[in-house]
Biopython code that builds the backbone (N, CA, C, O; Angstrom):
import numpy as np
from Bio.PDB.StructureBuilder import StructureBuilder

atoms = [
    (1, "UNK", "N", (-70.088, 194.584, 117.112)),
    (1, "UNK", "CA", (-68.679, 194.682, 117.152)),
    (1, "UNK", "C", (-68.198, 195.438, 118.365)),
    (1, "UNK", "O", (-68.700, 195.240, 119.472)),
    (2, "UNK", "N", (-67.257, 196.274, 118.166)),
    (2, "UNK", "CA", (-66.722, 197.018, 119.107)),
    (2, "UNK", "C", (-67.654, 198.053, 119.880)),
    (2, "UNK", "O", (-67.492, 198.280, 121.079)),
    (3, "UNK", "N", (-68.569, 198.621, 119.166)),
    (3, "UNK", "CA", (-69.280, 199.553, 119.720)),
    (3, "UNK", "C", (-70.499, 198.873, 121.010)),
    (3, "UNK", "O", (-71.043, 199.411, 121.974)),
    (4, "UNK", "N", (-70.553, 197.628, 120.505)),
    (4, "UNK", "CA", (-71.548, 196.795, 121.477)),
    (4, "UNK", "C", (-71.040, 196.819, 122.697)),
    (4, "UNK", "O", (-71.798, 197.123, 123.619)),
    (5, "UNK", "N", (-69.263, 196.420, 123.050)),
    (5, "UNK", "CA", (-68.772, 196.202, 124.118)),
    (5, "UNK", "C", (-68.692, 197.470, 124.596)),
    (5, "UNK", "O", (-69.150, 197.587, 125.733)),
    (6, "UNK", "N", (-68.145, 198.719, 123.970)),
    (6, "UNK", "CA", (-67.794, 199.772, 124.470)),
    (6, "UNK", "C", (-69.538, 200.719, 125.512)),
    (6, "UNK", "O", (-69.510, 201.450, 126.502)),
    (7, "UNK", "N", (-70.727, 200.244, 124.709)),
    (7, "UNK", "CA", (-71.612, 200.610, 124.881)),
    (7, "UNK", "C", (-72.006, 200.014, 126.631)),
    (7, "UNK", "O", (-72.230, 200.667, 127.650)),
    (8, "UNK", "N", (-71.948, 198.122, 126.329)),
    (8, "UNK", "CA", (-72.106, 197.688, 127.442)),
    (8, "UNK", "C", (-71.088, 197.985, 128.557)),
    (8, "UNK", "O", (-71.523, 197.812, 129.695)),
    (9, "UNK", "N", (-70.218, 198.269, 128.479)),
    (9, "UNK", "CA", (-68.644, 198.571, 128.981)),
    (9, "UNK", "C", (-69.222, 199.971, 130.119)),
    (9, "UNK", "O", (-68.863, 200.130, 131.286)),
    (10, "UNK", "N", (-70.252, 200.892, 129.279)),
    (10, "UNK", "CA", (-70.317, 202.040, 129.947)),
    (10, "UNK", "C", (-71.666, 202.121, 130.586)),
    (10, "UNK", "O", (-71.982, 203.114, 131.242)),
    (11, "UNK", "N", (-72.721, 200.789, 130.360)),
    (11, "UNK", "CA", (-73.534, 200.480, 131.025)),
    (11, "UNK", "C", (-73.366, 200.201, 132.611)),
    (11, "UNK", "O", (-73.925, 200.490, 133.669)),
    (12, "UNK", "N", (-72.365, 199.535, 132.180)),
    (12, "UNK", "CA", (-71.921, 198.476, 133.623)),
    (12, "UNK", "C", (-71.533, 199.404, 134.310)),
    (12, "UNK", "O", (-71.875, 199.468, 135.491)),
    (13, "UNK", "N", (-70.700, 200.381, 133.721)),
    (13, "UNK", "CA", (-69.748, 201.101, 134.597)),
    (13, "UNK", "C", (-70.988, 201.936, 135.167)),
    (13, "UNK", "O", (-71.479, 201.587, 136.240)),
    (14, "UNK", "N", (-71.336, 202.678, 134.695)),
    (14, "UNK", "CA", (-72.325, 203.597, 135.604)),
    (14, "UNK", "C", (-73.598, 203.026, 136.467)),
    (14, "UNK", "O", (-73.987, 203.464, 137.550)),
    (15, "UNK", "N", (-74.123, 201.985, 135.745)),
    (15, "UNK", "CA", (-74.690, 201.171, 137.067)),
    (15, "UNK", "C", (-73.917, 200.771, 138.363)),
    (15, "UNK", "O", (-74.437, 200.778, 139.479)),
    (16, "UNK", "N", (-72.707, 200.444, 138.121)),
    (16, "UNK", "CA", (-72.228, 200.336, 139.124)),
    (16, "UNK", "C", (-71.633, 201.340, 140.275)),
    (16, "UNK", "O", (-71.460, 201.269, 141.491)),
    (17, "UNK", "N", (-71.422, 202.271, 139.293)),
    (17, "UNK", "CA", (-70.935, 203.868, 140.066)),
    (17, "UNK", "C", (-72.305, 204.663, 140.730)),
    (17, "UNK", "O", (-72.301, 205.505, 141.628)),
    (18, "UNK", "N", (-73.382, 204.151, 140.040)),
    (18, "UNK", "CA", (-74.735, 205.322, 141.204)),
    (18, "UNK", "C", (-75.514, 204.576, 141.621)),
    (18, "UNK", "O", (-75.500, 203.410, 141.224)),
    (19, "UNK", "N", (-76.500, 205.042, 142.614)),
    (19, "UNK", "CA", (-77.269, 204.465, 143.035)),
    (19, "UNK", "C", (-78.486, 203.970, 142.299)),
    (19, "UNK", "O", (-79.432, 203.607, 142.998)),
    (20, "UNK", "N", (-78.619, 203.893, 140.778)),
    (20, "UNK", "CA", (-79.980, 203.907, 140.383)),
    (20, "UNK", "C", (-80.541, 202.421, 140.583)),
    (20, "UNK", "O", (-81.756, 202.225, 140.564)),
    (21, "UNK", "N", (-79.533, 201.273, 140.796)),
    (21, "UNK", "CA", (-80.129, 199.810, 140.902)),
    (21, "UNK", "C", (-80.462, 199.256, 139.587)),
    (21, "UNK", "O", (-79.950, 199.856, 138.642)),
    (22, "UNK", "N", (-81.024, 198.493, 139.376)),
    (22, "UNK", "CA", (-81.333, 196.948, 138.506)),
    (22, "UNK", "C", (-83.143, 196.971, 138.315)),
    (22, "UNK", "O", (-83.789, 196.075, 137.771)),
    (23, "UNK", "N", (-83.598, 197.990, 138.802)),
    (23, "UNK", "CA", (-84.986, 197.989, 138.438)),
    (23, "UNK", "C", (-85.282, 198.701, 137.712)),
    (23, "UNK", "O", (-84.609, 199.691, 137.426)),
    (24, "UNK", "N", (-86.914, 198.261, 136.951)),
    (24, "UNK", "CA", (-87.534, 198.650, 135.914)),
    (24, "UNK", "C", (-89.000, 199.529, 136.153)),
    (24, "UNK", "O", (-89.866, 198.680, 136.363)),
    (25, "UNK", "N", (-89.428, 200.511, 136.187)),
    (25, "UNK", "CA", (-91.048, 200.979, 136.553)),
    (25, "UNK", "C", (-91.619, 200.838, 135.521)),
    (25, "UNK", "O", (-91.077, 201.461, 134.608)),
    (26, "UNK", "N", (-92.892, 200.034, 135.113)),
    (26, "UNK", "CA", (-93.736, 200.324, 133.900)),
    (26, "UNK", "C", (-94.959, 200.734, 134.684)),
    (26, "UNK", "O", (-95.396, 200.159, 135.681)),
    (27, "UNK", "N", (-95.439, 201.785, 134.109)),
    (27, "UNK", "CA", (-96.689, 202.318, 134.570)),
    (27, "UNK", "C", (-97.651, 201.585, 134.231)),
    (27, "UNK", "O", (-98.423, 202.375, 133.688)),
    (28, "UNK", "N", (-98.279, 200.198, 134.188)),
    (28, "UNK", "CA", (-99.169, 199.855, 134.338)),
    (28, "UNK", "C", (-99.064, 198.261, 135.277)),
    (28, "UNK", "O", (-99.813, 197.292, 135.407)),
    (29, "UNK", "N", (-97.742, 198.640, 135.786)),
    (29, "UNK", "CA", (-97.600, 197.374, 136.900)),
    (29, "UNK", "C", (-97.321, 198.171, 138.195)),
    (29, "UNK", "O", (-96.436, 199.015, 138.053)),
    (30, "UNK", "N", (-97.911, 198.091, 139.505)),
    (30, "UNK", "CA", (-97.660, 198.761, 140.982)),
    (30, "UNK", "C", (-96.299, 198.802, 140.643)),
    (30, "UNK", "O", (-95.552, 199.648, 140.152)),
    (31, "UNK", "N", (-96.127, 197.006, 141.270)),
    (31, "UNK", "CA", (-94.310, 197.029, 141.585)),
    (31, "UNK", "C", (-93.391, 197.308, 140.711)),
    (31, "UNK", "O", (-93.591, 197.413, 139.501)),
    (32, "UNK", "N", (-92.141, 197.469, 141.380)),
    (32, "UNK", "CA", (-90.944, 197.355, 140.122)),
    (32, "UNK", "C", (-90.708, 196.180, 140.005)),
    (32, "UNK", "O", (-91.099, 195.376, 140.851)),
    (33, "UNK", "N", (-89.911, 195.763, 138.770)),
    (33, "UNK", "CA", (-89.762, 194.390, 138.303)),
    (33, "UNK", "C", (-87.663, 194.995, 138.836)),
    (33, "UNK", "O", (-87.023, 195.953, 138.406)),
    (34, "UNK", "N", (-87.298, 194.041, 139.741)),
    (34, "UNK", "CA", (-85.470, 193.635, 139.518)),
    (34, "UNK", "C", (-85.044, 192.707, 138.383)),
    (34, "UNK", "O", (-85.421, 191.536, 138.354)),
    (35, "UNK", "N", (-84.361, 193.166, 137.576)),
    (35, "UNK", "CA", (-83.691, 192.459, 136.593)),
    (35, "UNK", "C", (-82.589, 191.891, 137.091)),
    (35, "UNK", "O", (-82.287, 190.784, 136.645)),
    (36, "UNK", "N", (-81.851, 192.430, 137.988)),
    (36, "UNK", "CA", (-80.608, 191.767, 138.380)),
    (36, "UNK", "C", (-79.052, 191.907, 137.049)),
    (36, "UNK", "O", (-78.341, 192.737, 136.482)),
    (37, "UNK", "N", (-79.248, 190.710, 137.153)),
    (37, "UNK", "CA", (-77.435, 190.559, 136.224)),
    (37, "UNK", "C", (-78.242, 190.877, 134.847)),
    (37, "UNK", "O", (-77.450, 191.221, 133.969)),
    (38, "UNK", "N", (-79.459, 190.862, 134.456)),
    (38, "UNK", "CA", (-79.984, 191.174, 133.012)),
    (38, "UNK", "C", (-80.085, 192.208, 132.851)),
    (38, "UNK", "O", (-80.308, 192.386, 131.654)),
    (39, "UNK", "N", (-80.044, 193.420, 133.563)),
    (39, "UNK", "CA", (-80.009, 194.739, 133.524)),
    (39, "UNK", "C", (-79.037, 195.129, 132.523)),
    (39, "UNK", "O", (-79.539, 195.400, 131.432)),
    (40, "UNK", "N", (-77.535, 195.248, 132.623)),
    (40, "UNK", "CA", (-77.328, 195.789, 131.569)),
    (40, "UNK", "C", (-77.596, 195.189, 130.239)),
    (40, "UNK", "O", (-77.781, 196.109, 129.443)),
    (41, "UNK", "N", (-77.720, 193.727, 129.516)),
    (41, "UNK", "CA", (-77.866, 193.547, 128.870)),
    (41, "UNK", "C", (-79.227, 193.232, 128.296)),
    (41, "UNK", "O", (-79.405, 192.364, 127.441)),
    (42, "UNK", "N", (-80.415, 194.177, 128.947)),
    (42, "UNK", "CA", (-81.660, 194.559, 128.790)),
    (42, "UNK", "C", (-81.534, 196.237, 128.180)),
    (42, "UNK", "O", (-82.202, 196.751, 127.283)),
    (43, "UNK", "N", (-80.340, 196.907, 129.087)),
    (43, "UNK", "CA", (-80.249, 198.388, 128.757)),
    (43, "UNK", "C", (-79.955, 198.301, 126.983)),
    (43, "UNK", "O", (-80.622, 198.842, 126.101)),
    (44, "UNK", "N", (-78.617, 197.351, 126.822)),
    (44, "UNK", "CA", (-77.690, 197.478, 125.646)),
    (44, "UNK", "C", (-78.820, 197.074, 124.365)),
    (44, "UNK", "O", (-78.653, 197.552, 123.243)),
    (45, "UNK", "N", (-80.166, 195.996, 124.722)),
    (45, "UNK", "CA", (-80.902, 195.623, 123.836)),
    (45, "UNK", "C", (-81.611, 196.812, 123.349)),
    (45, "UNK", "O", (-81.551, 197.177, 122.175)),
    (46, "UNK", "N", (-82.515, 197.619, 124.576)),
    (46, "UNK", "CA", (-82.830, 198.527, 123.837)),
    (46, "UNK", "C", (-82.399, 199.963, 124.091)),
    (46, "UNK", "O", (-83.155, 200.897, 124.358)),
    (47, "UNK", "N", (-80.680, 200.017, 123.932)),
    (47, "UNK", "CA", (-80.523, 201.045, 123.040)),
    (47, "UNK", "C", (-80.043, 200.353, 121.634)),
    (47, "UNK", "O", (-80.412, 201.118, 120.743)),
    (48, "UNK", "N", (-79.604, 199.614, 121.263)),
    (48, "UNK", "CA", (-79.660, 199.041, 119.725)),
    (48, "UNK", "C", (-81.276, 199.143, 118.888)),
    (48, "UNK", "O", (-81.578, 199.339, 117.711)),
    (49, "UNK", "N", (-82.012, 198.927, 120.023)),
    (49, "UNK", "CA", (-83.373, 198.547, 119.219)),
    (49, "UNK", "C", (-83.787, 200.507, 118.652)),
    (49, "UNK", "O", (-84.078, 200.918, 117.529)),
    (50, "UNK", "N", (-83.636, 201.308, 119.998)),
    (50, "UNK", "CA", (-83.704, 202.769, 119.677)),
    (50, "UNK", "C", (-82.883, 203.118, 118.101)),
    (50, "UNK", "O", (-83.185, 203.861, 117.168)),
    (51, "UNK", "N", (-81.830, 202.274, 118.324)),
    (51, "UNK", "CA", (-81.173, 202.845, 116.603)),
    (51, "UNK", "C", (-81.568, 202.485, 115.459)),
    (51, "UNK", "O", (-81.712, 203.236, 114.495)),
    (52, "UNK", "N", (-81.784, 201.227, 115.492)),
    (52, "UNK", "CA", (-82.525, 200.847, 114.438)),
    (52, "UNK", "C", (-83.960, 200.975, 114.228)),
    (52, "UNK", "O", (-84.419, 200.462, 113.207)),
    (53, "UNK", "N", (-84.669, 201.521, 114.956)),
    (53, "UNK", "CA", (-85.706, 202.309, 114.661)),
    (53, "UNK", "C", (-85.800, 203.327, 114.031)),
    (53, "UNK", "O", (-86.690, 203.641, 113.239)),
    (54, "UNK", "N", (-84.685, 204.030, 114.414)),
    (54, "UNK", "CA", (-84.338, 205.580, 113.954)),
    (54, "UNK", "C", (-84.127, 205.816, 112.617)),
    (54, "UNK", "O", (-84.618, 206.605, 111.808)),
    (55, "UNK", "N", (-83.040, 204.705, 112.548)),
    (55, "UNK", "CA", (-82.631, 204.110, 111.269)),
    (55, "UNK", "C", (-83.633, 203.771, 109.914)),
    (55, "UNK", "O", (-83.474, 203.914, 108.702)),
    (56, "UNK", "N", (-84.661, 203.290, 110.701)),
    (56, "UNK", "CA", (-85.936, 202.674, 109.681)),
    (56, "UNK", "C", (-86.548, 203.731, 109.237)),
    (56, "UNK", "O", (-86.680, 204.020, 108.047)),
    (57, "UNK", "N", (-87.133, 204.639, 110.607)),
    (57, "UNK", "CA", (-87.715, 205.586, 110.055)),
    (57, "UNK", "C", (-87.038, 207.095, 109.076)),
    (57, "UNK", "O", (-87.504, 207.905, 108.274)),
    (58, "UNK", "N", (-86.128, 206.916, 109.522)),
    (58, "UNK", "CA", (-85.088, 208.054, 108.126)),
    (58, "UNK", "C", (-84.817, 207.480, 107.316)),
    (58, "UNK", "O", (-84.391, 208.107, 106.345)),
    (59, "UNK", "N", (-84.887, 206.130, 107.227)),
    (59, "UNK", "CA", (-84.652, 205.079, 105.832)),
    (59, "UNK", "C", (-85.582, 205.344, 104.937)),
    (59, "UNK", "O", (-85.394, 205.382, 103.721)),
    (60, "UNK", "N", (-87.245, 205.652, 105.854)),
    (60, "UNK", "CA", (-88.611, 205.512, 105.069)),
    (60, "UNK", "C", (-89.106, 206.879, 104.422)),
    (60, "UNK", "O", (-89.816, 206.844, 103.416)),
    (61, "UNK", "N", (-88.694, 208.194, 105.059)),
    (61, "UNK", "CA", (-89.290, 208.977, 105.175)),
    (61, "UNK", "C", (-88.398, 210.426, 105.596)),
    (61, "UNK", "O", (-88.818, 211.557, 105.351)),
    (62, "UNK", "N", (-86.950, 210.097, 106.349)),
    (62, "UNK", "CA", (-86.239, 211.172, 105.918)),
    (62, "UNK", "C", (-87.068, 212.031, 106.974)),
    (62, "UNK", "O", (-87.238, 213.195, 106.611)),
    (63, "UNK", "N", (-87.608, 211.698, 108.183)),
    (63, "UNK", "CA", (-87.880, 212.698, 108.984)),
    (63, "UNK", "C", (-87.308, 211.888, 110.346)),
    (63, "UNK", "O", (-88.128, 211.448, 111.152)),
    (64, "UNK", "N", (-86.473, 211.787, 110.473)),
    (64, "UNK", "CA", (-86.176, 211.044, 111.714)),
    (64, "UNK", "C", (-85.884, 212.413, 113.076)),
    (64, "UNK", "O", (-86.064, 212.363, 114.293)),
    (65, "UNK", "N", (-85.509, 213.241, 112.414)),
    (65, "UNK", "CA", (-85.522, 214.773, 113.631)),
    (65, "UNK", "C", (-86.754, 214.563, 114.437)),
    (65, "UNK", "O", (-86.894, 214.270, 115.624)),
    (66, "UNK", "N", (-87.515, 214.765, 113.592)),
    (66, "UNK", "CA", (-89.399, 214.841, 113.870)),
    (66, "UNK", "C", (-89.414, 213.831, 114.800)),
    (66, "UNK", "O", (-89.068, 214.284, 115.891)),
    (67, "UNK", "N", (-89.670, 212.633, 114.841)),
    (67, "UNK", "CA", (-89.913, 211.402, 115.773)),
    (67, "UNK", "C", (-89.350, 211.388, 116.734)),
    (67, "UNK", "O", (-89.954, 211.351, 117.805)),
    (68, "UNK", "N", (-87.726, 211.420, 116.645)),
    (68, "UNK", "CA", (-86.275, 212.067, 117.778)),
    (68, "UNK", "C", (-86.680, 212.476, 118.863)),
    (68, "UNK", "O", (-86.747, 211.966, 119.982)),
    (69, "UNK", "N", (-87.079, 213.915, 118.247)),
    (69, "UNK", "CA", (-87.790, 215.364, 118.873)),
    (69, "UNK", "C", (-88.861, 214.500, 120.001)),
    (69, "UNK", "O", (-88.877, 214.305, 121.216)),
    (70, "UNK", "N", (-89.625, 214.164, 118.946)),
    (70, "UNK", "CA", (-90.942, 214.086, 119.881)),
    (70, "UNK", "C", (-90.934, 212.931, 120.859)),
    (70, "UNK", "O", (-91.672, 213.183, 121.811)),
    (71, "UNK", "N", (-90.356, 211.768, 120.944)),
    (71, "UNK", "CA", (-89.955, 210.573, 121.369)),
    (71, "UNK", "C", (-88.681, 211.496, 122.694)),
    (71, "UNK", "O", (-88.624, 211.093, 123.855)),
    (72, "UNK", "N", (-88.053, 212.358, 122.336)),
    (72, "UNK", "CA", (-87.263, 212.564, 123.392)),
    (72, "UNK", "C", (-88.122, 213.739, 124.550)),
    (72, "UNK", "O", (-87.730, 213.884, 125.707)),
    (73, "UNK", "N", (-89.081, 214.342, 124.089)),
    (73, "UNK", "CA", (-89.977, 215.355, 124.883)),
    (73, "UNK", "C", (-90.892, 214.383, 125.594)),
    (73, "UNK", "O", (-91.148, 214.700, 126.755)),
    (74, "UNK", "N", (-91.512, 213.118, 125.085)),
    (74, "UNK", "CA", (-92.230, 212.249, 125.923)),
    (74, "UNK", "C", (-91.420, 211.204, 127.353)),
    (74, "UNK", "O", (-91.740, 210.737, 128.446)),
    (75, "UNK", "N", (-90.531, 211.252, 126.672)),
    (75, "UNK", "CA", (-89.296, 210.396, 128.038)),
    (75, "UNK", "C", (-89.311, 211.835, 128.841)),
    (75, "UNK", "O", (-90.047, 212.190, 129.762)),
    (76, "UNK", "N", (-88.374, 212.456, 128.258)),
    (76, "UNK", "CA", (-88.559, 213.635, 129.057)),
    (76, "UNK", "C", (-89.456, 214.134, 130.367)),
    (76, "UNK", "O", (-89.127, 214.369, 131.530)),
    (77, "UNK", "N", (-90.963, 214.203, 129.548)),
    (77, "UNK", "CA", (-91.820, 214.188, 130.763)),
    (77, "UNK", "C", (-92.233, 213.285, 131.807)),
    (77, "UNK", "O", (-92.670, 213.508, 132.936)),
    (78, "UNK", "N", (-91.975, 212.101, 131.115)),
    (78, "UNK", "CA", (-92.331, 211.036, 131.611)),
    (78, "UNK", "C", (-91.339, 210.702, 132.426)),
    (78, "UNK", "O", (-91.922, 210.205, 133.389)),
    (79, "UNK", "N", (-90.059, 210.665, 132.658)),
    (79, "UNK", "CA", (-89.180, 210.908, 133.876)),
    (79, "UNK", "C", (-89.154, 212.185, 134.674)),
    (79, "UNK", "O", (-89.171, 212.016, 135.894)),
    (80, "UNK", "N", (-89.116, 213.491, 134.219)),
    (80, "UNK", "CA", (-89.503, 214.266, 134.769)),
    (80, "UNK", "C", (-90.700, 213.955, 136.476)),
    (80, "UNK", "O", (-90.568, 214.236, 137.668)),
    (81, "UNK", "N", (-91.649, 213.336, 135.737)),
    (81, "UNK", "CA", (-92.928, 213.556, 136.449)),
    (81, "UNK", "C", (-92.855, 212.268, 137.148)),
    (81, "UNK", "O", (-93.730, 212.082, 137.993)),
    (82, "UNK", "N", (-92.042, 211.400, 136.977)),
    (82, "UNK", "CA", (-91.976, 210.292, 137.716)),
    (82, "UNK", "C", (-91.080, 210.257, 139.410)),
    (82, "UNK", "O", (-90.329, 211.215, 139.597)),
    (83, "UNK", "N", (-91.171, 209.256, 140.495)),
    (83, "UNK", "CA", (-90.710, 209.490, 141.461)),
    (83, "UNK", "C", (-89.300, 209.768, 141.686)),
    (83, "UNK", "O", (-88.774, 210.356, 142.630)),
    (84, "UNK", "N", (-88.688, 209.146, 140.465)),
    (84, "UNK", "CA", (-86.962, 208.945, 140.723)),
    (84, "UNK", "C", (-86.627, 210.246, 140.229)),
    (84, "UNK", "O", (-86.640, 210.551, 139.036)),
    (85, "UNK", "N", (-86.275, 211.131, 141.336)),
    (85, "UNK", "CA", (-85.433, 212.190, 140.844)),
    (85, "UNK", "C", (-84.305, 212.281, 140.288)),
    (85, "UNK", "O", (-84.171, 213.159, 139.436)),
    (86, "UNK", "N", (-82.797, 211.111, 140.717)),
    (86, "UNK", "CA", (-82.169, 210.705, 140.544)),
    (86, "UNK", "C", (-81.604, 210.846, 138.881)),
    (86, "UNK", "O", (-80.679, 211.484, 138.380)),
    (87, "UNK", "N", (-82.964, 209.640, 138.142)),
    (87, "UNK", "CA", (-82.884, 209.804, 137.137)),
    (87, "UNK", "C", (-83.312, 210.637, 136.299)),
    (87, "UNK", "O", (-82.895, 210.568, 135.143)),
    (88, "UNK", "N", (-84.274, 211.654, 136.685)),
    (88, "UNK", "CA", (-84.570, 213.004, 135.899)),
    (88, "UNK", "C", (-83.678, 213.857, 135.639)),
    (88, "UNK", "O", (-83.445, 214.535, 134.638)),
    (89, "UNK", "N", (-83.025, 213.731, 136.990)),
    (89, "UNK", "CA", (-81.152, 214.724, 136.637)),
    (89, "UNK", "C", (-80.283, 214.176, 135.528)),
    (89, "UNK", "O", (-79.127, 214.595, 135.455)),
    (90, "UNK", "N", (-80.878, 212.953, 134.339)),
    (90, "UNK", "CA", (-79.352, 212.478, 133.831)),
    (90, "UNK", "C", (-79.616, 213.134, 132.734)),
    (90, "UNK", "O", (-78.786, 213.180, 131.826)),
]
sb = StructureBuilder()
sb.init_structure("model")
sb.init_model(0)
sb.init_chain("A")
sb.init_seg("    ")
for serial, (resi, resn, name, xyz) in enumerate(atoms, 1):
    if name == "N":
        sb.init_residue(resn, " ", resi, " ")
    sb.init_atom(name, np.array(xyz, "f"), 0.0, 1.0, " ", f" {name:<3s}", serial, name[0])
structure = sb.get_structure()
């Protein structure tokens, strides 16, 4: 619904306002992959997919802090320690 557009709405906008570009790093490919015009609607997929994960697991088990926590300390480092400073500042 509304929150989809408003979400993609603020995708677009800040891709378009910084320099971070349309690319992707996975650490087990050299290059970056360009997504191009699929970029934001690669971003918007998985942050929906992040919620409903979240969702599942406090659905199952009522510890969703726990996973949160630890899922946000691994990005964390893992941009941290990566080349793009850029995006370690967000």
């Amino acid at each position: 619904g509304t929150g989809g557009y408003v979400s993609g709405s603020v995708a677009y906008c800040v891709q378009q306002s910084t320099d971070l570009g349309t690319e992707i790093y996975l650490p087990f490919i050299k290059n970056s992959i360009d997504l191009g015009i699929m970029f934001v609607p690669f971003v918007v997929l998985v942050m929906i997919s992040s919620v409903n994960a979240v969702n599942l697991t406090d659905g199952l088990d009522g510890l969703a802090p726990l996973i949160s926590g630890l899922d946000s300390g691994i990005a964390d480092e893992i941009t941290t320690k990566s080349a793009s400073s850029t995006l370690s500042s967000l």
